[in-house]
C-alpha positions as CSV (number, residue, x, y, z in Angstrom):
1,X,-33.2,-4.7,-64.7
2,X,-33.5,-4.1,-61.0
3,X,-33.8,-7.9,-60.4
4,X,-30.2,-8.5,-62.7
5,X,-28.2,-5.5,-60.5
6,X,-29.5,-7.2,-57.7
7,X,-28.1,-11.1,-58.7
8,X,-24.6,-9.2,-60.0
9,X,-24.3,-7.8,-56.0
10,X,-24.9,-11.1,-54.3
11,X,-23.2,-13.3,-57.3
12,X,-20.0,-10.8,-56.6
13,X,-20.5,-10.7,-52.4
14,X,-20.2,-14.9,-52.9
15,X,-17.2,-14.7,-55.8
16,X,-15.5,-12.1,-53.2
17,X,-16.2,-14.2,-50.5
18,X,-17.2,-11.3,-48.4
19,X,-20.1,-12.1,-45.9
20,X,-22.0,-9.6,-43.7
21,X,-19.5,-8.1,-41.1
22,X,-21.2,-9.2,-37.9
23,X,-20.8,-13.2,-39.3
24,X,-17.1,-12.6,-38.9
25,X,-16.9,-11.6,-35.6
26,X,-16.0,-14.2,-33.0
27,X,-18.1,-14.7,-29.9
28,X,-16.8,-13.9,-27.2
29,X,-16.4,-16.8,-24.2
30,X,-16.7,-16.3,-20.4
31,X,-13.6,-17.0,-19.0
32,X,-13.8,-20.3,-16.7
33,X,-15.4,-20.0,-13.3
34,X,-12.9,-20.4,-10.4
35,X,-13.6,-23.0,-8.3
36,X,-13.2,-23.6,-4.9
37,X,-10.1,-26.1,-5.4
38,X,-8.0,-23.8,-7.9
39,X,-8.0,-20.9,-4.5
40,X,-6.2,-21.7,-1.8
41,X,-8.1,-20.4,1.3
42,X,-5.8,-18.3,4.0
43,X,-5.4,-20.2,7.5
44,X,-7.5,-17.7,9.8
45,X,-5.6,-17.2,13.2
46,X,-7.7,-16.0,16.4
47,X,-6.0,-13.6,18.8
48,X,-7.5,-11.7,21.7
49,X,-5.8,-8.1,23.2
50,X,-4.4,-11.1,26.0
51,X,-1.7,-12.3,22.8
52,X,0.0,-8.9,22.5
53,X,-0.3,-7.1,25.7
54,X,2.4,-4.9,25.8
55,X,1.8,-4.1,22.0
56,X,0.3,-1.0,20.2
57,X,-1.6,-0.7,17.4
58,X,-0.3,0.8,13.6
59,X,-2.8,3.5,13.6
60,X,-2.2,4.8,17.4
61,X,1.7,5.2,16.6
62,X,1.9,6.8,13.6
63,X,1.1,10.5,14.4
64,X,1.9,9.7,17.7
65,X,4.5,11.9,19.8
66,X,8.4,10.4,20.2
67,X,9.3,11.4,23.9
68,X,13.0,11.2,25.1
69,X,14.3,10.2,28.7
70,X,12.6,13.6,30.5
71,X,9.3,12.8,29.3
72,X,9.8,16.0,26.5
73,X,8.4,15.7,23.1
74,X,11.2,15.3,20.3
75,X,9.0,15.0,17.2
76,X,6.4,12.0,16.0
77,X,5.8,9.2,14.4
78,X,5.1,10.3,10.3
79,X,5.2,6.6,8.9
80,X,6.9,3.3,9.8
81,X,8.5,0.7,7.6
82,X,8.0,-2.5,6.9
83,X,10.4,-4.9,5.1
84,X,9.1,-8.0,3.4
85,X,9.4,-10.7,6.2
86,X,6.7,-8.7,7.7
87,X,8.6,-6.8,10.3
88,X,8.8,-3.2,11.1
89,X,12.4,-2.0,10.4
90,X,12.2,1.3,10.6
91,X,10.3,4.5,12.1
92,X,10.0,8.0,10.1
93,X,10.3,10.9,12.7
94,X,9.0,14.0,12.1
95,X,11.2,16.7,13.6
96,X,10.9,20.3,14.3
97,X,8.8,22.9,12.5
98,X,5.3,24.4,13.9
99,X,2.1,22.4,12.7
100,X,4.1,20.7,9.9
101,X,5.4,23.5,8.5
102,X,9.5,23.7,8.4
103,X,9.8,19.9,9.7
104,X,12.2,17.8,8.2
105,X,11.7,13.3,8.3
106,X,14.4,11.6,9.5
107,X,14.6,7.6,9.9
108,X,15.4,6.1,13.2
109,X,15.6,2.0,13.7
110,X,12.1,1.0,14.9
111,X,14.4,-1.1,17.9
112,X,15.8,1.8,19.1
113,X,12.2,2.9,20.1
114,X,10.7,1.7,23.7
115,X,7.0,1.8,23.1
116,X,4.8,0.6,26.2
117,X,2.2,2.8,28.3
118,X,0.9,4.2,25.5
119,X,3.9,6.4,24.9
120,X,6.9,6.2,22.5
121,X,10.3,7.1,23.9
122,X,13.2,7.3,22.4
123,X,15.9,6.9,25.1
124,X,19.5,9.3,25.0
125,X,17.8,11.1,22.0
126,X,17.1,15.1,21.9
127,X,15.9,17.1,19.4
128,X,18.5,18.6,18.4
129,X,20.3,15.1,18.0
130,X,17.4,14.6,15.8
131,X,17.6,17.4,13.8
132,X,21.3,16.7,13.1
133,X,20.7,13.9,11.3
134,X,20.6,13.1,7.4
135,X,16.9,14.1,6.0
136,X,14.2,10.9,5.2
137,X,13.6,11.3,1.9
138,X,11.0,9.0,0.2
139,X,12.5,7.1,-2.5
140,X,9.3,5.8,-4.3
C-alpha cells in the first residue's frame, strides 16, 4: 500500500510536470570581467607648486577671512562654486553674526576677489555693503 501512494506522488509530480524547486532556478552568471581595453585610462599631468605660484589651494580659502581695502575682516569664505567647465564662478560669503550664529551667505563673483599673499580681499566692499545684499540660499 505504502509502495502504491508512493508511485501515485511521483506518477502525478511527472503528469504535473512539477520538478523539485531548486531545478528551476537559473544559475546565476558573473558578469564579464572588464578588461583593460574596454577602460579608458585618464592622461596623468605632473605639476609642481612652480605651475601655480600665485595660486591657493580649495581647502585654505574656504573658511578663510574676506578682507576689504583697510585690511579689516568683512566676513569669509563658506563655499565656492564651480560650474561645469571646471571653473570657479562664484564665492559664498559668510557675513556678520558672532561664531556663526545670526550670519547670513551671500554670493559674490569669484573675479571680483584678489587672492594672493595668502589673504583674500575684496576691494571697495564693506560689511555693510555685504550685508545689504540678497541672502545665498542653497538651491539643492
Amino acid at each position: 500500500m505504502q509502495t502504491h501512494a508512493i508511485l501515485a506522488v511521483i506518477s502525478g509530480m511527472v503528469l504535473l510536470g512539477s520538478a523539485p524547486a531548486y531545478s528551476q532556478t537559473p544559475i546565476p552568471t558573473a558578469p564579464a570581467p572588464r578588461t583593460a581595453t574596454s577602460v579608458a585610462a585618464p592622461q596623468a599631468t605632473v605639476t609642481s607648486t612652480m605651475d601655480a605660484p600665485d595660486g591657493m589651494r580649495v581647502s585654505k580659502i574656504v573658511g578663510a577671512a574676506v578682507y576689504d581695502d583697510k585690511e579689516g575682516t568683512i566676513g569669509s569664505i563658506d563655499d565656492l562654486i564651480v560650474r561645469l567647465d571646471e571653473k570657479v564662478s562664484t564665492a559664498i560669503v559668510s557675513v556678520g553674526g558672532f561664531l556663526g550664529v545670526g550670519t547670513k551667505l551671500v554670493s559674490i563673483p569669484y573675479t571680483s576677489l584678489k587672492i594672493g599673499g595668502g589673504k583674500i580681499i575684496l576691494p571697495a566692499a564693506t560689511k555693510e555693503s555685504l550685508t545689504a545684499l540678497p541672502a545665498f540660499d542653497y538651491a539643492r
